[in-house]
C-alpha positions as CSV (number, residue, x, y, z in Angstrom):
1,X,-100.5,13.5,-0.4
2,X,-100.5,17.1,-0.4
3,X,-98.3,19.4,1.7
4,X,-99.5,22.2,3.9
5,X,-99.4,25.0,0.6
6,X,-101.7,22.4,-1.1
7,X,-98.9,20.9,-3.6
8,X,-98.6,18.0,-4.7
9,X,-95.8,15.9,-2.6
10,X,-93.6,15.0,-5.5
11,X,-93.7,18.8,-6.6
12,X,-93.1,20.0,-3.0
13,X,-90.1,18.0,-2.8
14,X,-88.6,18.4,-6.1
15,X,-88.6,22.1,-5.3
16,X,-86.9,22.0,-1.9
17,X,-84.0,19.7,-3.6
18,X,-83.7,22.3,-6.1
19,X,-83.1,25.7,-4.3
20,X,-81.0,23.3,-1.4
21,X,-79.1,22.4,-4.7
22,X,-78.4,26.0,-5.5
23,X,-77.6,27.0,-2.2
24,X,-74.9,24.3,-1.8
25,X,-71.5,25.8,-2.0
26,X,-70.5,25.1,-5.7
27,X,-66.8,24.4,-6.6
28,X,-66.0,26.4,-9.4
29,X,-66.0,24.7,-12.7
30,X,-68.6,21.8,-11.5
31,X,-71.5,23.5,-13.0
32,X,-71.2,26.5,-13.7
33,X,-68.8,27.5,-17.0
34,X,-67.9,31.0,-15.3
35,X,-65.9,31.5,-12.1
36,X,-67.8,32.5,-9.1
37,X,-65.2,35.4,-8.0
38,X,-63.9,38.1,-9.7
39,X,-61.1,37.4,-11.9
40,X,-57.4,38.4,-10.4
41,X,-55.2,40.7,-12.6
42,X,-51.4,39.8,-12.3
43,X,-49.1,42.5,-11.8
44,X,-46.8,41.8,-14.4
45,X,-50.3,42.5,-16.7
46,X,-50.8,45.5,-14.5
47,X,-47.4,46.7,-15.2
48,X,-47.3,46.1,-19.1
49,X,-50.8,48.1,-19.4
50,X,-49.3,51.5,-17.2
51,X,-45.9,50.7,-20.0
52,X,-48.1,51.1,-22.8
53,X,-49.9,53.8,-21.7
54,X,-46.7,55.7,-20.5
55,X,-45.1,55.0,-24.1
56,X,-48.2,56.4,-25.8
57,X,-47.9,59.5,-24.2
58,X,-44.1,59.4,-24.8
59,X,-45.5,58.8,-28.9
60,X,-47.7,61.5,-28.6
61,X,-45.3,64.5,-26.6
62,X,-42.7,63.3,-29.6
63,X,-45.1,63.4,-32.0
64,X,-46.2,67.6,-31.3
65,X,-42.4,68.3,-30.9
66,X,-41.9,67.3,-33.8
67,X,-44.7,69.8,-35.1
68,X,-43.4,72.8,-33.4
69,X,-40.0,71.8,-34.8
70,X,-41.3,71.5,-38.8
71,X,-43.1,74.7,-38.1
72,X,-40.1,77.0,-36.9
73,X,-38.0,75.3,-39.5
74,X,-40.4,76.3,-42.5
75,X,-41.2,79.6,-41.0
76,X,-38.0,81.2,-42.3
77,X,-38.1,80.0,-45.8
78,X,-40.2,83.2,-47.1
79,X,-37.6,85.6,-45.9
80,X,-34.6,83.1,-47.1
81,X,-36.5,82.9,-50.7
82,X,-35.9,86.7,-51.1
83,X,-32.4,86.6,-49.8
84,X,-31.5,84.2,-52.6
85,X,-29.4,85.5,-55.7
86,X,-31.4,83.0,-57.6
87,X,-34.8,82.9,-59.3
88,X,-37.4,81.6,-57.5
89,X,-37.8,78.5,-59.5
90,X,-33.9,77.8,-59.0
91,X,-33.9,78.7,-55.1
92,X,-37.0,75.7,-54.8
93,X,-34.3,73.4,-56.6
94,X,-31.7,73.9,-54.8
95,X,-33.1,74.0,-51.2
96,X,-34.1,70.2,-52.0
97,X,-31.5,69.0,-54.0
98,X,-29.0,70.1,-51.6
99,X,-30.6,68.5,-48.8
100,X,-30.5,65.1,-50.4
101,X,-27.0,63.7,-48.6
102,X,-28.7,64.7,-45.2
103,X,-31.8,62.5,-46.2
104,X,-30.3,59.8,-47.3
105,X,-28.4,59.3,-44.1
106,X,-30.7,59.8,-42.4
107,X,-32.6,56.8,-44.2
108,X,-29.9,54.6,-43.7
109,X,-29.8,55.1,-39.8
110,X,-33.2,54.8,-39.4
111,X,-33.5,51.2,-41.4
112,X,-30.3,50.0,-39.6
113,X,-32.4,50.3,-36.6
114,X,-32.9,46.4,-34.9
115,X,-36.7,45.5,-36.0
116,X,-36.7,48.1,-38.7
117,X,-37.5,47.8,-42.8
118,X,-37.3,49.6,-45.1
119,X,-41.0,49.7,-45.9
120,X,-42.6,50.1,-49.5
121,X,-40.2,51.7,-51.8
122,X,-41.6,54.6,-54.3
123,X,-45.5,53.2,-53.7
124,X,-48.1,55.5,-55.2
125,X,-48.5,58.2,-51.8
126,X,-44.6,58.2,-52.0
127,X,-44.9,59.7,-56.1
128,X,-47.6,61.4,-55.2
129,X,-46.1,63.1,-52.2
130,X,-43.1,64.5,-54.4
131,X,-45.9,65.8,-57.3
132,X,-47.5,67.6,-54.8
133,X,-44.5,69.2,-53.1
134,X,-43.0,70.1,-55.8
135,X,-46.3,71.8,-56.9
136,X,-46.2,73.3,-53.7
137,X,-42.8,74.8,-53.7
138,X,-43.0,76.0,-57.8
139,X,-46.3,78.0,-56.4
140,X,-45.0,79.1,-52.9
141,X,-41.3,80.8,-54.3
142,X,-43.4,82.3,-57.4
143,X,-46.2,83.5,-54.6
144,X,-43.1,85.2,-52.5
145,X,-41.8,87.0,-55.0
146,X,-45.3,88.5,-56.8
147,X,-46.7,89.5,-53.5
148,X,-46.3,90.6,-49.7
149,X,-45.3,87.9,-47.4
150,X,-48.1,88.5,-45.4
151,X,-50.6,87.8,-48.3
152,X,-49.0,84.7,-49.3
153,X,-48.8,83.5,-45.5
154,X,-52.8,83.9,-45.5
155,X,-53.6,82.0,-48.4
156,X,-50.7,79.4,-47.7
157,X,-52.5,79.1,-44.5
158,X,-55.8,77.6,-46.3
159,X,-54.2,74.2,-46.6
160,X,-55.9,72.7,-43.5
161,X,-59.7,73.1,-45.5
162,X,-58.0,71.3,-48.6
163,X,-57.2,68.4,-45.9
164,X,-60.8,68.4,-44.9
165,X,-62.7,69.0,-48.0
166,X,-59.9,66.3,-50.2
167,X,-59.7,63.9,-47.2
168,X,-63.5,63.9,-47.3
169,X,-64.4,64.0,-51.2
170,X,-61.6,61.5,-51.9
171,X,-61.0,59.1,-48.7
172,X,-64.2,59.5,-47.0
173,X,-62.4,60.7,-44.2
174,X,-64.9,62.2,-41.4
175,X,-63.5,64.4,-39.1
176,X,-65.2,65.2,-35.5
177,X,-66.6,68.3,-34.2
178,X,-63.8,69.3,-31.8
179,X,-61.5,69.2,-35.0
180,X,-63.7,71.5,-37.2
181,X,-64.5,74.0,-34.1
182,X,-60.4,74.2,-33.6
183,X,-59.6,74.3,-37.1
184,X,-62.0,77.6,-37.2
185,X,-60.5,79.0,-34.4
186,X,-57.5,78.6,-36.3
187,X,-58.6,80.2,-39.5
188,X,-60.3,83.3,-37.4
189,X,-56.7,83.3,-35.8
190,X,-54.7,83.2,-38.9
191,X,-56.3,86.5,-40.2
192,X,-56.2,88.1,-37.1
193,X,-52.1,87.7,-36.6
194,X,-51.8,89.1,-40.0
195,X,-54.5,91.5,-40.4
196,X,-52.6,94.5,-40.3
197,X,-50.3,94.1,-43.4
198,X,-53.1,92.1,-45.3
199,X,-54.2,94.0,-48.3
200,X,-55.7,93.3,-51.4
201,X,-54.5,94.9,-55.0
202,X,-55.0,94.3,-58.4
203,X,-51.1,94.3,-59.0
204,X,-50.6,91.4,-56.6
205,X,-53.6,89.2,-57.8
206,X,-51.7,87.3,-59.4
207,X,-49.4,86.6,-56.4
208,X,-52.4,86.0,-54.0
209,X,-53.7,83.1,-57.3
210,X,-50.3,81.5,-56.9
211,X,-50.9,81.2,-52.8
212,X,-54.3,80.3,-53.3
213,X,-52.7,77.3,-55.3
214,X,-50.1,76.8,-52.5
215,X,-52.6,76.0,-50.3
216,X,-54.4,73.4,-52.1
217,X,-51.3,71.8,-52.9
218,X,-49.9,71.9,-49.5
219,X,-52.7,70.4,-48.8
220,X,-52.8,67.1,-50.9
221,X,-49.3,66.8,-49.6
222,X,-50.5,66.1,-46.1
223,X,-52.7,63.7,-47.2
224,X,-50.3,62.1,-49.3
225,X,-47.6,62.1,-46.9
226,X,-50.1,60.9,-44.4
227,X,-51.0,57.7,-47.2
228,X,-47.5,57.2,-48.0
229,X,-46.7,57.1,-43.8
230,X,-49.1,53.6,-43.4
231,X,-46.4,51.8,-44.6
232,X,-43.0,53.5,-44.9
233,X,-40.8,55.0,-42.9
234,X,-40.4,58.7,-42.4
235,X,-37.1,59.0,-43.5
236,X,-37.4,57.2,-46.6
237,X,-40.5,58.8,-47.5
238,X,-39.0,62.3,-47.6
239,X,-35.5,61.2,-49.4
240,X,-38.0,59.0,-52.1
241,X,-40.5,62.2,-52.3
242,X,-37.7,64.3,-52.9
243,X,-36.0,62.6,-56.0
244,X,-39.3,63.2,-57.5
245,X,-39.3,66.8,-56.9
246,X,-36.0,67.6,-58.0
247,X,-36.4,66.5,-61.0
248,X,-39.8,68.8,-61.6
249,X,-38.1,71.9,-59.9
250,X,-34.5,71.2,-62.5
251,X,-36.8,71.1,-65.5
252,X,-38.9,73.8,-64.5
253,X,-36.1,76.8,-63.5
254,X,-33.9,75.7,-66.3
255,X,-36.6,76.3,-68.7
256,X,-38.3,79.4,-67.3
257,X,-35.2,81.0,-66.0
258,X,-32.1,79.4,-67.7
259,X,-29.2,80.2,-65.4
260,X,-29.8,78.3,-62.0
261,X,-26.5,78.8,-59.8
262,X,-25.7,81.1,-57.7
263,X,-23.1,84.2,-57.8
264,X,-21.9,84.8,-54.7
265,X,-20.9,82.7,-51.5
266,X,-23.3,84.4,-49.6
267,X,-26.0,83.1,-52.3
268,X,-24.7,79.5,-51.6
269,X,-24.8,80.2,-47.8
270,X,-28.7,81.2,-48.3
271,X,-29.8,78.0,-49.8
272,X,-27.7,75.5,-48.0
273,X,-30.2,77.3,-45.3
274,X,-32.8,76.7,-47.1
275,X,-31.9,73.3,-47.8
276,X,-30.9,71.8,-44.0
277,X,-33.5,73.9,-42.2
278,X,-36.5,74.4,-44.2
279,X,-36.3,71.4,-45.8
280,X,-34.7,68.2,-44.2
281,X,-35.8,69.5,-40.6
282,X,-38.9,71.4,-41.9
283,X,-40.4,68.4,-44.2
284,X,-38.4,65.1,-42.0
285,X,-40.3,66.7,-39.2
286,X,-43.5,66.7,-40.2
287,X,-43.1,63.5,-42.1
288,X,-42.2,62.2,-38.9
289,X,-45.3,63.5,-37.4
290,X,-47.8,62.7,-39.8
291,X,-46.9,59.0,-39.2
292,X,-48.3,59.1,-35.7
293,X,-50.9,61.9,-35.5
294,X,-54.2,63.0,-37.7
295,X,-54.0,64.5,-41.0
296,X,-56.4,67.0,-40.0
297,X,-54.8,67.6,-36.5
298,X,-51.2,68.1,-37.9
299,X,-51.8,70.2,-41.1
300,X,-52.9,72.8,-38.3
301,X,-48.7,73.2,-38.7
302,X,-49.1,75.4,-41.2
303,X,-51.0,78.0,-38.7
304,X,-47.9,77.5,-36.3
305,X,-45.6,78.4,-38.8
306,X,-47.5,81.7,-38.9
307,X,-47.0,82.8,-35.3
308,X,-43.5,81.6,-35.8
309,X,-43.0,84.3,-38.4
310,X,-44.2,86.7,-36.5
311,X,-41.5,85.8,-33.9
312,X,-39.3,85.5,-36.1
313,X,-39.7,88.8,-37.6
314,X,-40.0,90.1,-33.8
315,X,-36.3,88.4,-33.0
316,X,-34.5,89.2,-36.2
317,X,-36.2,92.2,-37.7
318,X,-37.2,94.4,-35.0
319,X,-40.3,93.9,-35.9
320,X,-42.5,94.6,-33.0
321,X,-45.8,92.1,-32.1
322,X,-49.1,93.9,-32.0
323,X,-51.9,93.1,-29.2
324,X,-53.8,92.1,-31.8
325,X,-51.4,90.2,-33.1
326,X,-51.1,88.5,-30.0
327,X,-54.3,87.6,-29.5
328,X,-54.2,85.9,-32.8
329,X,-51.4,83.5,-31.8
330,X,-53.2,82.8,-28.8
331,X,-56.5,81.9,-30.7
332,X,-54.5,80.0,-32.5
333,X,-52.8,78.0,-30.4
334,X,-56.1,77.9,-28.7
335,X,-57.3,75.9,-31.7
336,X,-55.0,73.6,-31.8
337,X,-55.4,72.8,-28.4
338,X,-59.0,72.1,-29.0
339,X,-58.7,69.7,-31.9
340,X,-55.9,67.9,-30.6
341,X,-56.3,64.2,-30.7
342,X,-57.9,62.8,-27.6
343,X,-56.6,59.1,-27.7
């Protein structure tokens, strides 16, 4: 028999029992394996994702204070170096060794922390870390001395295209558009803040060489520090790093300039500066930071430590700020703003 469409009857009625099968109410779980509402999010998961986010944000605001803090800590060092009664060589020595009982306790409180460890003790990024620095510093006090501040502030402030081009050639490290557009911005604002007492002259080229050098070591420290952050602490990273460098910067100033202590108790006064400010708050800062932002993003430090001398030299020296100075900071800080991390 054949209905009124011209099916057969067994065909007919297997269709009808079909679609009257799908549009039965189905209990969920019968035959279908997925529910037939929307899934109900608890409030207690509710809450725990707006406690995440709300700690991340807490991570991140920490994180850039930390920043500004290693970068108005190290700011003074320049004009501190050329207080010292000392050498160079023997005012890098003593800014770190003396800052060694601040470290370590700070070490200690940290990894007495509930839920805290100690972490990989002297790993390869930890000696690495204290070669580099103390590369750094041996270049950076020699650069002071042989040349203007402003000239070794420039090249010093090359570091962040050693981060990129060494973070790329040797950890295949890629780094996104909005980074590289606010890292120029950066660089264009770097030579305008200091511009006006940049100059170039055969009797400093040797100065400018030695903050050329500064740079590039300042900036396999960020990447080391960064390496050496993946599974350390901050705190011992920076006491660890700066055993190693002590013992370059002793050998070094005794050899090149033989008498290493100071003469006066004004002398001592200058480097225990050196030591508690530039040092353990200038290098515990940024170790701290570089264990929770981008190597990249945070070696843009060094361009805020620029504007900070300026202030610095505005507070302290009389100094006054240029408008074109001005608009330097503010491309600067315009930089950093654009490459800032956006997760």
């Amino acid at each position: 028999m054949r209905n009124w469409r011209g099916w057969p009857e067994s065909d007919y009625l297997k269709t009808c029992a079909g679609l009257a099968l799908v549009a039965r109410p189905v209990k969920e779980g019968a035959i279908f394996p997925f529910p037939t509402h929307a899934p109900h999010i608890s409030d207690q998961a509710m809450s725990q994702s707006t406690q995440v986010a709300t700690q991340g944000r807490s991570t991140f605001l920490v994180s850039i204070l930390a920043l500004l803090g290693a970068a108005l800590a190290m700011s003074i060092s320049p004009s501190l170096v050329r207080f010292a009664d000392v050498g160079p060589l023997s005012s890098a020595f003593w800014r770190v060794f003396l800052a060694v009982p601040v470290l370590w306790l700070w070490m200690r409180a940290e990894e007495s922390q509930p839920g805290r460890s100690k972490g990989k003790s002297w790993s390869l990024p930890i000696l690495l870390t204290g070669l580099f620095f103390a590369g750094d510093l041996l270049l950076w006090h020699l650069a002071i001395m042989k040349t203007s501040i402003a000239n070794a502030t420039f090249f010093a402030t090359m570091a962040p295209i050693w981060v990129v081009i060494f973070g790329w050639l040797v950890l295949g490290q890629r780094v996104s558009r909005s980074t590289l557009v606010g890292l120029g911005l950066c660089l264009g604002g770097g030579t305008t803040l200091i511009s006006q007492s940049l100059g170039l002259d055969a009797g400093r080229a040797v100065g400018d060489a030695l903050a050329i050098g500064t740079g590039v070591f300042f900036g396999l420290y960020f990447l080391a520090v960064g390496a050496a952050r993946k599974d350390t602490g901050a705190a011992r990273v920076t006491f660890e790093m700066s055993l190693i460098t002590i013992a370059i910067l002793l050998v070094a100033a005794l050899v090149v300039e033989g008498d290493i202590m100071p003469h006066s108790a004004n002398g001592w006064g200058v480097l225990l500066a050196l030591a508690l400010v530039s040092h353990a708050g200038g290098q515990g800062l940024l170790s701290v930071a570089l264990g929770r932002l981008p190597t990249v993003f945070s070696s843009l430090v060094i361009f805020l430590e620029a504007v900070a001398a300026a202030g610095f030299a505005w507070v302290l020296q009389g100094e006054p700020v240029s408008v074109l100075q001005a608009i330097g900071g503010a491309i600067i800080l315009g930089g950093i703003w654009i490459a800032r991390p956006r997760n």
